[in-house]
N, C-alpha and C positions, 0 to 999 in steps of 0.2 A: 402204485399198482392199479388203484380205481382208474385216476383219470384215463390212463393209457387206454382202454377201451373208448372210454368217452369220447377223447378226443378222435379216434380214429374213426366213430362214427362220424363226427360231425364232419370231420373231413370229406367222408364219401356221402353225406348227406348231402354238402354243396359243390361236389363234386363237379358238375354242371355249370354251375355259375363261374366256379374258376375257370375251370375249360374257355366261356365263351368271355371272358376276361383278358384271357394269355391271350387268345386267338384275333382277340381285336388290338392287340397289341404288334401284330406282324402284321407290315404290307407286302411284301410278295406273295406271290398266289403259292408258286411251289411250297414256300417253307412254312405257306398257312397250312396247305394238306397234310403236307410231312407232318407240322405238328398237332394236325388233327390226328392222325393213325398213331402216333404217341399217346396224345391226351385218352385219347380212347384204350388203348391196348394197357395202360399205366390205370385207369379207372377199372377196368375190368381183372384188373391182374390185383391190386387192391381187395377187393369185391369178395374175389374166389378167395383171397388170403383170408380177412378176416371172418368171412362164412364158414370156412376150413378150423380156426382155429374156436371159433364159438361152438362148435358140432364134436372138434376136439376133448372139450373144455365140459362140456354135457358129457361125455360118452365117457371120461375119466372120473367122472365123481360119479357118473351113475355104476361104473364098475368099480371103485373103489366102495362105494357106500354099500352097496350087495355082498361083496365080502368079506369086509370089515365085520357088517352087522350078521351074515353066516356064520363067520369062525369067533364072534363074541367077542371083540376087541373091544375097549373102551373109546369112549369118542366118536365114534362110525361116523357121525356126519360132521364133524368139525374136520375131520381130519381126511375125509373125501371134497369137502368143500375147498381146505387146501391144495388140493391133488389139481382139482378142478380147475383153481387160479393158478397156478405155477403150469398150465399145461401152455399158456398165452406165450414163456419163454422158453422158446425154442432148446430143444436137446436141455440145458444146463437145469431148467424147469422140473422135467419130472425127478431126472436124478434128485436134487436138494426133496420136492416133496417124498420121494421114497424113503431118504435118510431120516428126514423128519418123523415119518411114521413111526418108523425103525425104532428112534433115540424113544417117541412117546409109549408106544407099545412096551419095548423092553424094561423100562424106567416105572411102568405101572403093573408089568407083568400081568399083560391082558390074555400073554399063550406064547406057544412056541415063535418063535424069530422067521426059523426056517421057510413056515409057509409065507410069510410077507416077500422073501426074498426071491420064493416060485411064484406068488401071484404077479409082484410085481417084471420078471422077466418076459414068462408069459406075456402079461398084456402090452408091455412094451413090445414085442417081437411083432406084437397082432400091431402096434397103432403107428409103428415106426414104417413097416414096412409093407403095411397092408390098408390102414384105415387113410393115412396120411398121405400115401404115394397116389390114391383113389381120389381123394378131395382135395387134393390140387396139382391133379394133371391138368388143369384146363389154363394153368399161369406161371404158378411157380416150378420152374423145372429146375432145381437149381444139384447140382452133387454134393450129396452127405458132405462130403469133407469142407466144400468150398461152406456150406451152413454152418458147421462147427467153428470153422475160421471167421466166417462173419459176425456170430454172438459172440467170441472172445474177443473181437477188437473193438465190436460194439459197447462189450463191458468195460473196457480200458479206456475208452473215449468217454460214454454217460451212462455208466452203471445199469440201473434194471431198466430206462428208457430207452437206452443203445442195444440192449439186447433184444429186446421187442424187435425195435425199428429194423435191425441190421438186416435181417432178412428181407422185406420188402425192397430196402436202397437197394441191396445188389441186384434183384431182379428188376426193379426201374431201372436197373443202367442196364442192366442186359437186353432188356428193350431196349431199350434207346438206342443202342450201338446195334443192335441187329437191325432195327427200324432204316440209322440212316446207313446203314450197310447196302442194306437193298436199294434203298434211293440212288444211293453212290454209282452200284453199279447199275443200275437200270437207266439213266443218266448219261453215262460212260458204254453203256453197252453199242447201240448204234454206230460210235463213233472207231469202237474197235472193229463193229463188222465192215464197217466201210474201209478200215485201213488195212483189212485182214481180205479185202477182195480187191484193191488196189497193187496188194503186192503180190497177187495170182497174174494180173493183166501185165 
């Protein structure tokens, strides 16, 4: 659960340096551009993701820690600092830290149940569909459902790594395919309007 942050910095730490590694690895010019607006579009989509999920990951412990320690729950900061690390996995993340809370709160009898179950709806409704959909409009466009799918398969393939990951692979492909999409036909375009004014004449 540590490294997975770590490594993903270092990734876009040298982000750069792979770029101009892949790229001197292709001689044609075309498919050097093309994979230049990839490397680039893939770095920046990256970027917004784990910036999105660190601001995430701040803004759920600091609202877990403030209520917690408002309604006198025991633990407040162990147990917003979980909130905090579980927010890195996608959808499956917060659910498990909420249950977590849930089991310690009720087990210690820090107070009613109930309000854990409106805090926590509430701020989910604010971070699902409001803080989350804000900070990373600029990359990841991806649909709830198709996200939900990708952490489940991600978990079946490498457990809490694959869950992480699963989100960014799908939107690297979705780049990728909309990237040489536009190539494809921008390429092919010319060649349709010539044959589209040939069979006017």
């Amino acid at each position: 659960m540590i490294l997975i942050p770590i490594l993903a910095f270092f990734f876009l730490k040298d982000g750069e340096q792979i770029s101009k590694s892949l790229l001197g690895a292709v001689d044609d010019r075309h498919d050097r551009s093309l994979l230049a607006l990839i490397l680039e579009d893939v770095h920046s989509l990256l970027k917004n993701y784990i910036r999105a999920l660190v601001f995430m990951a701040v803004t759920s412990f600091a609202a877990w820690s403030i209520f917690l320690s408002a309604m006198r729950y025991p633990y407040e900061l162990l147990l917003a600092g979980l909130a905090g690390v579980l927010e890195f996995i996608p959808v499956i993340g917060p659910a498990a830290a909420g249950i977590v809370i849930l089991i310690v709160c009720g087990a210690l009898g820090g107070g009613s149940l109930i309000w854990i179950l409106v805090f926590w709806g509430i701020y989910r409704v604010f971070a699902d569909y409001v803080l989350s959909p804000y900070l990373m409009s600029s990359g990841v466009e991806l649909h709830p459902l198709l996200v939900l799918f990708g952490v489940l398969a991600g978990e079946s393939l490498a457990g809490i790594p694959g869950m992480f990951f699963s989100i960014p692979v799908i939107a690297i492909v979705r780049v990728i395919y909309l990237r040489i999409r536009d190539s494809y036909n921008h390429a092919h375009a010319p060649t349709i309007t010539g044959s589209a004014e040939v069979r006017r004449m």
